[in-house]
C-alpha positions in Angstrom: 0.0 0.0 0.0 1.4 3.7 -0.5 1.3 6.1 2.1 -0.6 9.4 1.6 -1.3 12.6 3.4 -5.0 14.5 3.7 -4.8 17.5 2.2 -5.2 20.2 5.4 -8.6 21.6 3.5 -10.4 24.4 6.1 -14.0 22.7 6.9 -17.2 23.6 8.9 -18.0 21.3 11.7 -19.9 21.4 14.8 -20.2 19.0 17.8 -23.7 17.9 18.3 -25.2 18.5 21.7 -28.1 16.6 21.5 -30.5 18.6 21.2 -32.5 19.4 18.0 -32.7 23.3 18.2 -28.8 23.1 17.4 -29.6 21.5 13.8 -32.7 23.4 13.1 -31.1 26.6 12.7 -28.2 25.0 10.5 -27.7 23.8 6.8 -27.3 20.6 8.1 -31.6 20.6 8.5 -32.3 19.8 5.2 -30.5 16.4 5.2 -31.5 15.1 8.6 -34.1 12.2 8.2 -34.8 10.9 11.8 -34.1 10.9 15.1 -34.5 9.5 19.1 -33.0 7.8 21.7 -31.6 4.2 21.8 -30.5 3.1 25.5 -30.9 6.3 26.6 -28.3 8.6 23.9 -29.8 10.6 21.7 -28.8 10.2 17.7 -30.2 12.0 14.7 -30.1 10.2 11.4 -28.4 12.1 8.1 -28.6 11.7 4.5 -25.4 11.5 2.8 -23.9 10.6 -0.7 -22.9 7.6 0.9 -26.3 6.6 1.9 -28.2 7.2 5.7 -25.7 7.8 8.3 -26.3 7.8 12.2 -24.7 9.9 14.8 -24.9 10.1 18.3 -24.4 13.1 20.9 -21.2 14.7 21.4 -20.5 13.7 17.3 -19.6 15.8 14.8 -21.4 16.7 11.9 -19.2 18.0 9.3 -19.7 20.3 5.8 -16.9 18.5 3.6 -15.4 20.1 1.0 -17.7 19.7 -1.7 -20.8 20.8 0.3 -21.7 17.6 1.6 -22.8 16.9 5.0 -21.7 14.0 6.9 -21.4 12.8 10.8 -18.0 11.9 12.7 -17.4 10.0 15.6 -16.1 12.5 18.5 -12.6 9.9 18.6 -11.7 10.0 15.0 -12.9 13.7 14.4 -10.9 14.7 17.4 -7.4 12.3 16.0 -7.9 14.0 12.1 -9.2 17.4 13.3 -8.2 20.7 14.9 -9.1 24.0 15.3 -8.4 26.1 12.4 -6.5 29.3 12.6 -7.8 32.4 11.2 -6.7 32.1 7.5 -6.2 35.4 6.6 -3.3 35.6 9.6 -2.0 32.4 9.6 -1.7 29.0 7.3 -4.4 26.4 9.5 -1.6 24.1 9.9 1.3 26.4 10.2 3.1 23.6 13.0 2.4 20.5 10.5 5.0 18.9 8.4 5.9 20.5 5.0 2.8 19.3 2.8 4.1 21.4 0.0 7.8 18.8 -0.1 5.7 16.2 0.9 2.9 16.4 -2.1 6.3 16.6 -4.7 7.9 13.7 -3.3 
């Protein structure tokens, strides 16, 4: 297998509380289908490219780079995400490794 790097693309996420009043106000609305509670967590169900995806609280629902909408589990989110920087100061992953040198090799 090769090895390959993401690209460090600026998204729009946010960490689901729980509650519904969080989505209604956003984008992400139009693609939810469902939701309730299963041994007491609360999920919501999304429509995605990929097909219906569920998340649960304290997930987060992310606007990819092509508009699309999508849950992430808090642990892997948390392990491929961080906070970006403002962009017009600073590059978002100004302390990461070279992705410029690595991209060419």
């Amino acid at each position: 297998m090769k090895s390959y790097v993401k690209r460090p693309f600026v998204i729009k996420a946010l960490q689901w509380d729980g509650t519904i009043g969080k989505l209604h106000d956003t984008e992400i609305w139009q693609h939810m289908v469902t939701g309730g509670t299963e041994r007491g967590v609360r999920y919501g169900i999304l429509r995605t490219p990929e097909g219906d995806m569920k998340f649960h609280k304290g997930d987060y629902i992310v606007k990819g780079v092509c508009g699309e909408i999508y849950p992430v589990k808090k642990e892997i989110f948390e392990k491929t995400y961080r906070e970006a920087s403002d962009p017009k100061k600073d590059a978002p992953f100004k302390d990461g490794p070279d992705l410029e040198k690595l991209w060419a090799e």
